[in-house]
C-alpha positions, 0 to 999 in steps of 0.5 A: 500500500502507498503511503497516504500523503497529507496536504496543506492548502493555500487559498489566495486571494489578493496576495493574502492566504485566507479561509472561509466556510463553504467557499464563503466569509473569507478571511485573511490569514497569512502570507503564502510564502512564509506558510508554504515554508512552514508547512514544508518545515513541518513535514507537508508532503505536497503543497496546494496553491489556489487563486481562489478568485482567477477564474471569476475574475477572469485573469491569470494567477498570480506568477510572482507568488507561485515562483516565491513560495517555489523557492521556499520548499522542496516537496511537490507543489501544486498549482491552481486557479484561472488557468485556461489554455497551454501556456497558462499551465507552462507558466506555472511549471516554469513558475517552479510548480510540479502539477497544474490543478485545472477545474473551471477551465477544463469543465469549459474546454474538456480537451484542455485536459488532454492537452495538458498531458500530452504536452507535459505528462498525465503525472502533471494534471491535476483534475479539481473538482468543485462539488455540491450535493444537490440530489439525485436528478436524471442527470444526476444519477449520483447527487452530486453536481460539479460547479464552478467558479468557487461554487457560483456555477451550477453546471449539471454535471454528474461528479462520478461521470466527470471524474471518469471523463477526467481520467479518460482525457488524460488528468494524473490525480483528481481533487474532489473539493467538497462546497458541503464540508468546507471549512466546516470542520465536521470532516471529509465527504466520505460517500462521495470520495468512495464512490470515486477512488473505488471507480477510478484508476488514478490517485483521489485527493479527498479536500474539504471538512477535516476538523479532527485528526480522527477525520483523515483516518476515516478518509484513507480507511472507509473512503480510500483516499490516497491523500487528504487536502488540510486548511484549518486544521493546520492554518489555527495550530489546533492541529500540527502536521507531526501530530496528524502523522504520528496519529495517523501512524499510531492508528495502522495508516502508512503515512510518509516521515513521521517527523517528530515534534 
C-alpha cells in the first residue's frame, strides 16, 4: 500500500492566504510564502496553491507568488486557479510548480485536459473538482453536481461521470473539493470520495471538512483516499502536521516521515 500523503492548502486571494466556510466569509490569514515554508518545515508532503478568485475574475494567477513560495520548499507543489489554455499551465511549471490543478477551465474546454498531458505528462494534471450535493436528478444519477467558479456555477454535471471523463482525457490525480464540508470542520465527504477512488484508476485527493485528526483516518480507511487536502486544521495550530502523522501512524495508516515534534 502507498503511503497516504497529507496536504496543506493555500487559498489566495489578493496576495493574502485566507479561509472561509463553504467557499464563503473569507478571511485573511497569512502570507503564502512564509506558510508554504512552514508547512514544508513541518513535514507537508505536497503543497496546494489556489487563486481562489482567477477564474471569476477572469485573469491569470498570480506568477510572482507561485515562483516565491517555489523557492521556499522542496516537496511537490501544486498549482491552481484561472488557468485556461497551454501556456497558462507552462507558466506555472516554469513558475517552479510540479502539477497544474485545472477545474473551471477544463469543465469549459474538456480537451484542455488532454492537452495538458500530452504536452507535459498525465503525472502533471491535476483534475479539481468543485462539488455540491444537490440530489439525485436524471442527470444526476449520483447527487452530486460539479460547479464552478468557487461554487457560483451550477453546471449539471454528474461528479462520478466527470471524474471518469477526467481520467479518460488524460488528468494524473483528481481533487474532489467538497462546497458541503468546507471549512466546516465536521470532516471529509466520505460517500462521495468512495464512490470515486473505488471507480477510478488514478490517485483521489479527498479536500474539504477535516476538523479532527480522527477525520483523515476515516478518509484513507472507509473512503480510500490516497491523500487528504488540510486548511484549518493546520492554518489555527489546533492541529500540527507531526501530530496528524504520528496519529495517523499510531492508528495502522502508512503515512510518509513521521517527523517528530
Amino acid at each position: 500500500m502507498l503511503a497516504k500523503r497529507i496536504i496543506p492548502c493555500l487559498d489566495v486571494r489578493a496576495g493574502k492566504v485566507t479561509k472561509g466556510v463553504q467557499f464563503l466569509k473569507n478571511a485573511d490569514i497569512g502570507d503564502p510564502v512564509a506558510m508554504a515554508r512552514y508547512y514544508y518545515e513541518q513535514g507537508a508532503d505536497e503543497l496546494v496553491f489556489y487563486d481562489i478568485t482567477a477564474s471569476n475574475e477572469r485573469r491569470s494567477i498570480m506568477l510572482d507568488v507561485v515562483a516565491a513560495v517555489a523557492r521556499e520548499i522542496f516537496i511537490p507543489f501544486s498549482v491552481g486557479g484561472g488557468l485556461r489554455t497551454l501556456e497558462d499551465m507552462r507558466a506555472v511549471l516554469l513558475a517552479g510548480a510540479e502539477k497544474v490543478s485545472i477545474d473551471s477551465g477544463a469543465v469549459r474546454n474538456p480537451q484542455i485536459i488532454a492537452e495538458g498531458a500530452r504536452a507535459f505528462g498525465s503525472q502533471c494534471i491535476v483534475l479539481s473538482m468543485q462539488v455540491k450535493r444537490t440530489g439525485i436528478r436524471p442527470n444526476l444519477k449520483t447527487g452530486y453536481e460539479v460547479v464552478i467558479d468557487g461554487g457560483r456555477v451550477p453546471t449539471g454535471r454528474d461528479a462520478l461521470e466527470w471524474a471518469r471523463e477526467g481520467v479518460r482525457l488524460g488528468a494524473g490525480e483528481l481533487v474532489i473539493n467538497s462546497i458541503d464540508q468546507d471549512g466546516t470542520y465536521k470532516g471529509y465527504e466520505l460517500l462521495l470520495t468512495q464512490l470515486i477512488s473505488d471507480r477510478v484508476s488514478v490517485p483521489v485527493v479527498a479536500s474539504g471538512g477535516a476538523g479532527e485528526p480522527e477525520h483523515l483516518r476515516e478518509v484513507f480507511t472507509a473512503a480510500h483516499a490516497d491523500a487528504a487536502i488540510v486548511a484549518s486544521i493546520v492554518h489555527y495550530g489546533e492541529h500540527p502536521i507531526p501530530e496528524l502523522k504520528r496519529y495517523l501512524a499510531d492508528a495502522g495508516v502508512e503515512v510518509r516521515d513521521k517527523v517528530q515534534l
